[in-house]
ZAMARGU-4260 file (C-alpha; in steps of 0.2 Angstrom, whole numbers, plus 5000, padded with zeros to 4 digits):
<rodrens>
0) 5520/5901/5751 | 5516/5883/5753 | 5497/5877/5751 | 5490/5870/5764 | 5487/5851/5764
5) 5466/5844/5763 | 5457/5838/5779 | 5457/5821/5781 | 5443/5814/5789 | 5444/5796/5797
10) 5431/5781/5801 | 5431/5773/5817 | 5436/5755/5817 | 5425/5747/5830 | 5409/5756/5826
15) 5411/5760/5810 | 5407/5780/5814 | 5412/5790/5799 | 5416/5809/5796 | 5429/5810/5809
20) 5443/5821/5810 | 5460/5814/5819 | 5458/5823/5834 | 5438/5819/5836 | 5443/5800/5834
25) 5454/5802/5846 | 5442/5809/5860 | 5429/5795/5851 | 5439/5779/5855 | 5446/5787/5872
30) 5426/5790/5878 | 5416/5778/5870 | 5428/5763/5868 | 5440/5764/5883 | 5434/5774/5897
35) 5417/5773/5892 | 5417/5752/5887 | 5410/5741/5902 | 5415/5722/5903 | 5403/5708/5909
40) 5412/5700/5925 | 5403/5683/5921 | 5412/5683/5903 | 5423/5688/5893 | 5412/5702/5883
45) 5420/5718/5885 | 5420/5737/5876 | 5402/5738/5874 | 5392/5750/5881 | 5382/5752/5899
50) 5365/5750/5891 | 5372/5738/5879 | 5378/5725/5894 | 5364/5730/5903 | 5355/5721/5892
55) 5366/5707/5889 | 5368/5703/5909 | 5348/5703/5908 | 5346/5692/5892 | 5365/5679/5897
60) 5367/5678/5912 | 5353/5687/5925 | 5334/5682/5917 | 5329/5678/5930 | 5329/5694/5938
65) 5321/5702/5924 | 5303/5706/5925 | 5293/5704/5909 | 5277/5715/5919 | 5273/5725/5934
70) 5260/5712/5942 | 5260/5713/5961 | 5270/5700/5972 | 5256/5688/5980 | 5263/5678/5996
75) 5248/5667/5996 | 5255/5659/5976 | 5274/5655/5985 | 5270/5649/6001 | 5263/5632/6004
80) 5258/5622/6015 | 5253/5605/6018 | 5235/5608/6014 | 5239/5617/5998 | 5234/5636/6001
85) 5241/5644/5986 | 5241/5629/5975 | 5229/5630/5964 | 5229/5633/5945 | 5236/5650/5947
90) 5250/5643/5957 | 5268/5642/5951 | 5274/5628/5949 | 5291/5621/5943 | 5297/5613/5928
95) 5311/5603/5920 | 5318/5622/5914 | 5318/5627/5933 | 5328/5612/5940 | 5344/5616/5945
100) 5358/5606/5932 | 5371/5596/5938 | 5383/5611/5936 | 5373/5620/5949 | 5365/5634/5936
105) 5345/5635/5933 | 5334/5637/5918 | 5323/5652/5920 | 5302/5649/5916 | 5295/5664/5912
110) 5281/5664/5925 | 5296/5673/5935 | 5290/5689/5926 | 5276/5690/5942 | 5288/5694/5954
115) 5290/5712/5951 | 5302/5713/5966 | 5316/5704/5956 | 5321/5720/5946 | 5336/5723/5935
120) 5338/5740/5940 | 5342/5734/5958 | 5356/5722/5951 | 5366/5738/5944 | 5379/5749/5949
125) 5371/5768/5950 | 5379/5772/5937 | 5371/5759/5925 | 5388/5752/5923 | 5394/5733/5923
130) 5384/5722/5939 | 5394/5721/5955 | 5396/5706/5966 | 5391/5716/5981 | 5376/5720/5973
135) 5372/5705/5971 | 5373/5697/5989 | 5357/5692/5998 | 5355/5690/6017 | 5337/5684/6020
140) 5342/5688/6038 | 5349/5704/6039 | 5335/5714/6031 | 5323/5718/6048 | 5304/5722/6045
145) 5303/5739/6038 | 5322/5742/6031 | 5324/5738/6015 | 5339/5745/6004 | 5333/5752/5988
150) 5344/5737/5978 | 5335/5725/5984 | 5318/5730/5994 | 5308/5717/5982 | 5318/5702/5987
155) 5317/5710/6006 | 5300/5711/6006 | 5299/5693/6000 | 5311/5688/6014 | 5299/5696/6026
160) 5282/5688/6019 | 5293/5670/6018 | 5298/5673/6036 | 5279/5677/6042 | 5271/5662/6031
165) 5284/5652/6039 | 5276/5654/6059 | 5261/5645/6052 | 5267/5633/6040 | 5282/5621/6038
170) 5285/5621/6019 | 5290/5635/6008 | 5293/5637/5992 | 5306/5647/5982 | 5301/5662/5973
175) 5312/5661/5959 | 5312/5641/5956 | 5296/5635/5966 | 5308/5623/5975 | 5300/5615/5992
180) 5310/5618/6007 | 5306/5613/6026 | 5310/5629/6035 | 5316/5646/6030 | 5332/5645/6033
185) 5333/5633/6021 | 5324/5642/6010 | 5338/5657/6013 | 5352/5643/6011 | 5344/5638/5993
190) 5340/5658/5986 | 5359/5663/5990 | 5368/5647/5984 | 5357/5645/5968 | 5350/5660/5963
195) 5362/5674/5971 | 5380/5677/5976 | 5386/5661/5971 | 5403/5666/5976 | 5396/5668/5996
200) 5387/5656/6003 | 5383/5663/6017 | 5380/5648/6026 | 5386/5643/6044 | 5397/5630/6048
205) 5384/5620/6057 | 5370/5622/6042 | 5369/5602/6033 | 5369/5601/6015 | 5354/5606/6006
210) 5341/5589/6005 | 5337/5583/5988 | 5356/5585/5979 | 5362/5569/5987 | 5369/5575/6005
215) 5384/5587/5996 | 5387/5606/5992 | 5389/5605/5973 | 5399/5619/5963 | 5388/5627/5952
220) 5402/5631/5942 | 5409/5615/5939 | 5406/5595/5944 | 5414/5595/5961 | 5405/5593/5977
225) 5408/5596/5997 | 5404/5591/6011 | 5402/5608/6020 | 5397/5626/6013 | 5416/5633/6017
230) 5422/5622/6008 | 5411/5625/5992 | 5415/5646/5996 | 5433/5642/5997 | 5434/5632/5983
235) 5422/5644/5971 | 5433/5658/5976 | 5449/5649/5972 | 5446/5641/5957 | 5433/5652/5949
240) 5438/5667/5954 | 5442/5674/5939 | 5424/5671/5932 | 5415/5676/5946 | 5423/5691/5954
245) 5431/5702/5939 | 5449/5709/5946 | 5446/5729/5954 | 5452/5742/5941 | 5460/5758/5947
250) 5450/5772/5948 | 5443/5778/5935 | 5446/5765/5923 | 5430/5756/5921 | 5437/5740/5909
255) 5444/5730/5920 | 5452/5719/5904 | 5463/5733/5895 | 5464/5728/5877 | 5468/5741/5860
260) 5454/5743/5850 | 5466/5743/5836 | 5479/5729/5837 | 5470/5720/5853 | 5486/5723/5863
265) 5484/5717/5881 | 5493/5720/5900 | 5489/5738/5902 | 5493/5746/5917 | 5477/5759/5917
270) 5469/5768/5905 | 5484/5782/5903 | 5496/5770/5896 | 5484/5760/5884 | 5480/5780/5878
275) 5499/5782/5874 | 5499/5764/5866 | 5483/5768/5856 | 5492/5788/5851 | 5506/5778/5842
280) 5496/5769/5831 | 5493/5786/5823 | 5509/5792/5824 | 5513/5780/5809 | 5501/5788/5797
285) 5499/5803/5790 | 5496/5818/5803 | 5488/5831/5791 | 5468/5832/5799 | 5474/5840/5815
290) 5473/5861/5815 | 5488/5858/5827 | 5498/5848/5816 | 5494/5857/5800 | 5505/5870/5810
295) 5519/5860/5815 | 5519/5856/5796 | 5527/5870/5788 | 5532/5874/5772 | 5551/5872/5781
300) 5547/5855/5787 | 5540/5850/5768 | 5555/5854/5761 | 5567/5848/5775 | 5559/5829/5770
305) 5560/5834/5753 | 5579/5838/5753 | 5581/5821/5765 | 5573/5811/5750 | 5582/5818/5737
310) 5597/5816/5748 | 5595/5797/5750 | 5592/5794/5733 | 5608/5803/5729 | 5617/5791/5741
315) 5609/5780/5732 | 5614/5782/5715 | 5630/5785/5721 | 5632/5769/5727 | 5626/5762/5711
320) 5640/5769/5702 | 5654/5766/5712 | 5648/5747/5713 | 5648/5749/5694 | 5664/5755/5696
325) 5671/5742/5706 | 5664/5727/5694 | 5672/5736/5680 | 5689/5740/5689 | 5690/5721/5692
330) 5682/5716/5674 | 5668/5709/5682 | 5657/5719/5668 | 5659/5708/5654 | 5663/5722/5644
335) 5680/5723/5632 | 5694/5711/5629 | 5711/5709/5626 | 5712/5711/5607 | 5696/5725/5610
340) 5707/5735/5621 | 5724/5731/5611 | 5717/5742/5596 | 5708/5757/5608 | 5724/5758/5616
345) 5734/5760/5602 | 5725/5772/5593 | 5724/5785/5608 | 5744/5781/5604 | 5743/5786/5588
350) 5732/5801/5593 | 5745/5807/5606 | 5760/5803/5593 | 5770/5789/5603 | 5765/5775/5589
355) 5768/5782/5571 | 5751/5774/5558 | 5761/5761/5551 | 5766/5753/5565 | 5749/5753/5571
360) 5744/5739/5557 | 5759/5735/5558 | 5754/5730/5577 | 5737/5727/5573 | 5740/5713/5560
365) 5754/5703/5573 | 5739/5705/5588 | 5725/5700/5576 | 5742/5684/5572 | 5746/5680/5590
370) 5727/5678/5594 | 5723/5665/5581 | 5738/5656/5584 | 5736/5658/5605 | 5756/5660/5606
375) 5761/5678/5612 | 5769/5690/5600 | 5785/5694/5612 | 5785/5712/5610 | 5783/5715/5628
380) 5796/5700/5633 | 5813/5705/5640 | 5826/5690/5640 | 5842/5685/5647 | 5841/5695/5663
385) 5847/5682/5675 | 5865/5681/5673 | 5865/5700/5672 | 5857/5701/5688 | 5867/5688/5696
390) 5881/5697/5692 | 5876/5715/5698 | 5871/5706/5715 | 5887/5698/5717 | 5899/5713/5715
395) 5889/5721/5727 | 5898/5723/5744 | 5884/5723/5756 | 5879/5707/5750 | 5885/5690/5756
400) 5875/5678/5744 | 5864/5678/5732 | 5850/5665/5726 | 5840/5665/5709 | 5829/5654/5699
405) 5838/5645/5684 | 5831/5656/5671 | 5814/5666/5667 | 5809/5679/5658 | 5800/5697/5660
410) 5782/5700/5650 | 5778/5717/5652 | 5759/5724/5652 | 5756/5731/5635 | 5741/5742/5628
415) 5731/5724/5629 | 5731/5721/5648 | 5735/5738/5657 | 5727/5737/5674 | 5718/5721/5674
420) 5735/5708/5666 | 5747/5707/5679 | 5740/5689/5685 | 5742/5685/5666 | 5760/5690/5664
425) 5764/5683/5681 | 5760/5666/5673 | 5769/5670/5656 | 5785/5672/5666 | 5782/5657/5676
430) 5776/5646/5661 | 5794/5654/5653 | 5805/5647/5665 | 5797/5629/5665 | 5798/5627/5647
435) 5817/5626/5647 | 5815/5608/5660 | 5812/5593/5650 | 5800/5586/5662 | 5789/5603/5664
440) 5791/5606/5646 | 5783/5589/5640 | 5767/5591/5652 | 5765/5609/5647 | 5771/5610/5627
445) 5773/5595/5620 | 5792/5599/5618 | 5783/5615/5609 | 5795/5632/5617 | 5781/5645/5613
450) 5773/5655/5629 | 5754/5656/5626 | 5745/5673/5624 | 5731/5681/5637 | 5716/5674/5627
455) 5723/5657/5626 | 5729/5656/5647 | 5710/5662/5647 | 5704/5647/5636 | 5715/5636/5646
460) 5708/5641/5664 | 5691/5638/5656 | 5698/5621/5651 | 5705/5617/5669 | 5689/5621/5678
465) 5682/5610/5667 | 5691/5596/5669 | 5685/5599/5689 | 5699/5609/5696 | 5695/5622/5708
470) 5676/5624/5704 | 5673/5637/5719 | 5686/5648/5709 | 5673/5644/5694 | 5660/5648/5703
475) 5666/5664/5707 | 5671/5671/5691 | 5655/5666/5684 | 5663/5651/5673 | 5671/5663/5660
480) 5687/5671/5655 | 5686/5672/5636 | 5685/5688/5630 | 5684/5697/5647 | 5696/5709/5658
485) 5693/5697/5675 | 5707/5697/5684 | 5715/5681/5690 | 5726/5678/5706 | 5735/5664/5714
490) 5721/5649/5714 | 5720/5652/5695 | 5740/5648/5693 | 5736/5634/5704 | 5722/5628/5693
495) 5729/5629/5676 | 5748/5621/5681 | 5737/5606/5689 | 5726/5603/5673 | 5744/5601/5668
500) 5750/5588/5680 | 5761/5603/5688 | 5761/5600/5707 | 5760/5616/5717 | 5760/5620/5733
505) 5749/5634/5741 | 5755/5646/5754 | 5745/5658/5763 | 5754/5671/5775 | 5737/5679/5779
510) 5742/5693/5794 | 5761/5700/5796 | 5771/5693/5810 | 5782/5707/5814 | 5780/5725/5818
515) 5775/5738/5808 | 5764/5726/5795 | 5779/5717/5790 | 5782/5700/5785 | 5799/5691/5792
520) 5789/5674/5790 | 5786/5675/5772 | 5807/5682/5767 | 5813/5666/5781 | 5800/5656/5767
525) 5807/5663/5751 | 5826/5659/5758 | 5823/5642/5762 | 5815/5641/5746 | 5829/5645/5735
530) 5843/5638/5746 | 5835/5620/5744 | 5850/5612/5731 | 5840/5606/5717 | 5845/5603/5698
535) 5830/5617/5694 | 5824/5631/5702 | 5807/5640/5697 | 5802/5655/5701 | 5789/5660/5713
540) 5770/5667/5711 | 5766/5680/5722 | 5748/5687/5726 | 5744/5703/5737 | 5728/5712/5735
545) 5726/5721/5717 | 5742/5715/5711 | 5753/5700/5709 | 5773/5698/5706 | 5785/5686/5702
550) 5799/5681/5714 | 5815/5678/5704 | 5827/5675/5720 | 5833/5686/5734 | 5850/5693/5743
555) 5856/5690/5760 | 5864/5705/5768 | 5879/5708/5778 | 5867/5712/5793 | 5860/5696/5793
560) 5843/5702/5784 | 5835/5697/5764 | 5831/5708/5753 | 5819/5700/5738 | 5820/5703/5720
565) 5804/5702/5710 | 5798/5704/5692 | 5784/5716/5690 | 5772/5716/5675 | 5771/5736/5678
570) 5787/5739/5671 | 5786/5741/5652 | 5801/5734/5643 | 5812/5750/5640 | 5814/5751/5660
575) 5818/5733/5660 | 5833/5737/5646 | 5842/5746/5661 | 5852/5728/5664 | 5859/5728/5646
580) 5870/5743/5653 | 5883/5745/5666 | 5880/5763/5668 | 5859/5760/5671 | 5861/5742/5681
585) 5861/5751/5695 | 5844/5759/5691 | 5837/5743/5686 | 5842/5734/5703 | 5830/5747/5710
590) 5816/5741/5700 | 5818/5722/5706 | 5824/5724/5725 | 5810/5723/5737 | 5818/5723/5755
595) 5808/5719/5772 | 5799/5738/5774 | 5794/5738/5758 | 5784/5722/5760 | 5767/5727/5769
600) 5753/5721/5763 | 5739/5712/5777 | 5739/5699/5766 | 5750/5687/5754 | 5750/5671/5745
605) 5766/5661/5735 | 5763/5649/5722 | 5776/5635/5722 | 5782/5624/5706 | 5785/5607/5717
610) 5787/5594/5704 | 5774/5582/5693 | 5759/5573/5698 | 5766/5554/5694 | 5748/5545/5699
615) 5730/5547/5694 | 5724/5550/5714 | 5737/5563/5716 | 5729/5571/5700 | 5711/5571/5707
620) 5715/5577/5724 | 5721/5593/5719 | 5706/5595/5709 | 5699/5602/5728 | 5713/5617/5730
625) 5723/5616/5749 | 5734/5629/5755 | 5746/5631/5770 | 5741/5643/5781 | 5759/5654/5787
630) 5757/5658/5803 | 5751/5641/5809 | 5733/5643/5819 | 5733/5632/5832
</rodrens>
């Protein structure tokens, strides 16, 4: 049975509370950081608790309306007159603190704390939450004698004593600021513009603008001025309405700016959908705290992942090895050789009885011969076949003519190269047919007829690319040949016959023009190849994917189609012995024949001998390989 996983316990983020299980920080965050977070509408301080902004509204924003003691209100200490009844030495009076700035805010003076009127408690919602704008509108004039709300009795009552001094004298004095006003209504004008609901000015359209600040409304929010108080409300509303009046929440949602506690993620619809925001944040960890989720994690789940793991890892390795696989199939691992697999070969030979222990050093000696010298030993080299082919072709009925290259031989894949040579043969036969032109002969041999072996075409690529021929194709083999199984293909003939002087010519079918895969374009190619009249005729290169042939002529039929004839590497040299009788020519024809159906492969390219490169340009332009593309794009 499986064993039941530890309780992990969590720490809260925002407070730092410890000892919490998943399920308990859950509940904690939703209650004491989301539904239970209060946000200051005159900032941007949020998720904080009721007491906590209660005491920064009182501390930033609302001193003045915070009483430091419970001494009585005296009417005789705020209203004045012009004979100076109540002001004495325990008068108020203002200071450079109390002016109102040029931004239209005030700096409290602590001998406010007498007005015990002016309490906080008043300026709260019921619930101790965030202030409300509401609650903190004054109307001096729509408190009657005797009435007075329980939010704001103090300042009513301060109202109704202002009201009653005002019969008897003409100047009053603010209670908050000590400001000198002619009349009560101005005194009304001041406390709600200055002191109150800055957003609601309350003042009618025919009220002047306030005496001492120049003749203008002022914003107390910013440095523009009016000439009317609907135009300061409708401007503080417009402007700084964001400040001023925090946007209404739904119900139930008592933050009015929604933001994660973990990432700080904004633009919540309500408090439901940051909850589901906040829930995937835990989803990403381990769930092993839960009593719920201990549940849901059974000893099946367990090993359902653990069998997923193991699973992917297999995949894994898998594909590991096959990549392995595939570098090796191509020789890409730098691992073996020609002369290295030359003597396994031959030994598992020996082991199955087809090679007898004398001709195995006999063999062993010639290889370890051929490789110091770099000329091939010849035992997989069939010669003459030409002629014999030519005439099998021509006494054939169902064919109307016949074109073949003037001569070439056929190198066969021997216990050296099996599975990796063919590009290397490929170029033997093409190298055997250009030794017997004068002009080919002298670039490539030196008048020298000798065909060079694997290793030594290896050490003469390497020689090519470093004379700057092809150096992409460098770049892709890694820069070595020598002593390697890489395979080679078309750009590599390319290379090595143009290190040479050899110009060659390129050509690309790269997608089947007819139907069924086939390839018309490539065998109409070929035949106008090999019908051109010229004193020599080599043979043709030809590159599919993972394997290359050589093109040694082709047939036209009597119902109008070709029929190619090609030289494999594949077919060892006792196949290849078919032509030297009548009775097997036939059998041999079958080997070298290649009609239109037999031809689909996506993709092929042909590699043309087309004569010398006579001038130094011409010799550094083909250092940069071209090809012609077959079909034409247009």
């Amino acid at each position: 049975m499986a064993e039941r996983p530890p309780t992990l316990y969590y720490c809260c983020e925002i407070c730092g509370q410890e000892g919490l299980k998943e399920d308990e920080l859950r509940s904690h965050m939703l209650v004491d950081h989301i539904e239970g977070a209060a946000c200051c509408p005159f900032c941007d301080l949020s998720e904080i608790s009721a007491d906590d902004m209660l005491v920064h509204v009182n501390g930033v924003h609302l001193d003045f309306l915070t009483p430091d003691n419970d001494r009585g209100f005296d009417c005789d200490r705020v209203v004045r007159g012009k004979d100076g009844v109540g002001g004495g030495s325990g008068g108020w009076s203002p200071s450079k603190e109390n002016e109102v700035g040029a931004c239209g805010t005030s700096r409290p003076n602590r001998n406010y704390a007498r007005f015990p009127f002016l309490e906080a408690s008043s300026l709260l919602c019921d619930n101790a939450e965030s202030p409300r704008k509401s609650r903190l509108s004054l109307d001096l004039r729509s408190v009657p004698d005797g009435c007075v709300s329980s939010s704001n009795n103090g300042v009513a009552a301060a109202v109704n004593g202002l009201t009653a001094a005002a019969e008897d004298v003409q100047e009053v004095n603010c209670p908050i600021c000590g400001r000198e006003e002619s009349s009560p209504a101005k005194l009304e004008e001041h406390v709600n513009r200055i002191h109150f609901d800055l957003t609601s000015p309350s003042l009618p359209l025919s009220v002047s603008p306030v005496d001492g600040v120049d003749g203008v409304f002022r914003c107390p929010l910013c440095i523009r001025h009016f000439q009317s108080g609907s135009d300061l409300e409708l401007h503080v509303n417009m402007e700084h309405r964001d400040i001023l009046s925090p946007s209404k929440t739904t119900p139930g949602d008592e933050n009015s700016n929604q933001r994660c506690p973990v990432c700080d993620l904004t633009g919540f619809g309500n408090a439901v959908e940051m909850a589901c925001h906040i829930e995937e944040h835990f989803d990403r960890k381990p769930t092993l705290a839960s009593p719920d989720l201990l549940t849901d994690l059974s000893a099946d789940s367990l090993l359902a992942r653990e069998i997923e793991r193991q699973e992917h890892e297999a995949r894994k390795l898998q594909e590991q090895r096959e990549f392995e696989l595939l570098k090796a199939q191509y020789g890409m691992d730098n691992n073996g050789s020609f002369r290295d697999q030359s003597i396994k070969n031959m030994q598992k030979a020996v082991y199955a009885g087809e090679m007898s222990v004398a001709d195995f050093y006999n063999r062993q000696v010639e290889l370890r011969v051929a490789e110091m010298n770099g000329v091939d030993d010849g035992h997989s080299c069939s010669k003459d076949l030409i002629p014999k082919i030519r005439a099998i072709c021509l006494s054939n009925n169902n064919v109307l003519a016949v074109w073949l290259c003037t001569t070439v031989d056929h190198y066969a894949a021997t216990y050296g190269d099996k599975g990796w040579g063919c590009g290397y043969r490929n170029i033997q036969m093409m190298l055997s047919s250009l030794m017997h032109n004068t002009r080919y002969n002298e670039k490539l041999f030196n008048g020298e007829n000798s065909v060079p072996s694997i290793s030594k075409i290896q050490e003469l690529i390497e020689w090519s690319w470093r004379k700057g021929f092809d150096p992409q194709g460098c770049e892709q083999l890694g820069g070595k040949l020598c002593n390697t199984r890489k395979w080679i293909g078309a750009t590599e003939v390319v290379t090595l016959l143009s290190a040479f002087r050899i110009r060659c010519q390129l050509v690309d079918f790269h997608r089947p023009t007819g139907p069924d895969g086939t390839h018309p374009e490539l065998f109409q190619w070929v035949a106008e190849y090999f019908q051109k009249q010229e004193d020599f005729k080599a043979p043709l290169y030809l590159q599919h994917q993972g394997h290359s042939r050589t093109i040694i002529g082709l047939e036209h039929l009597k119902d109008g189609s070709f029929r190619l004839l090609v030289f494999d590497p594949s077919h060892n040299r006792i196949q290849m012995d078919y032509f030297s009788s009548t009775a097997s020519a036939m059998n041999g024809m079958r080997l070298v024949r290649r009609p239109l159906g037999a031809m689909k492969a996506r993709h092929y390219q042909v590699v043309a001998v087309a004569g010398i490169l006579e001038t130094e340009q011409e010799f550094k332009q083909n250092k940069i390989l071209r090809s012609v593309r077959i079909p034409r794009e247009n």
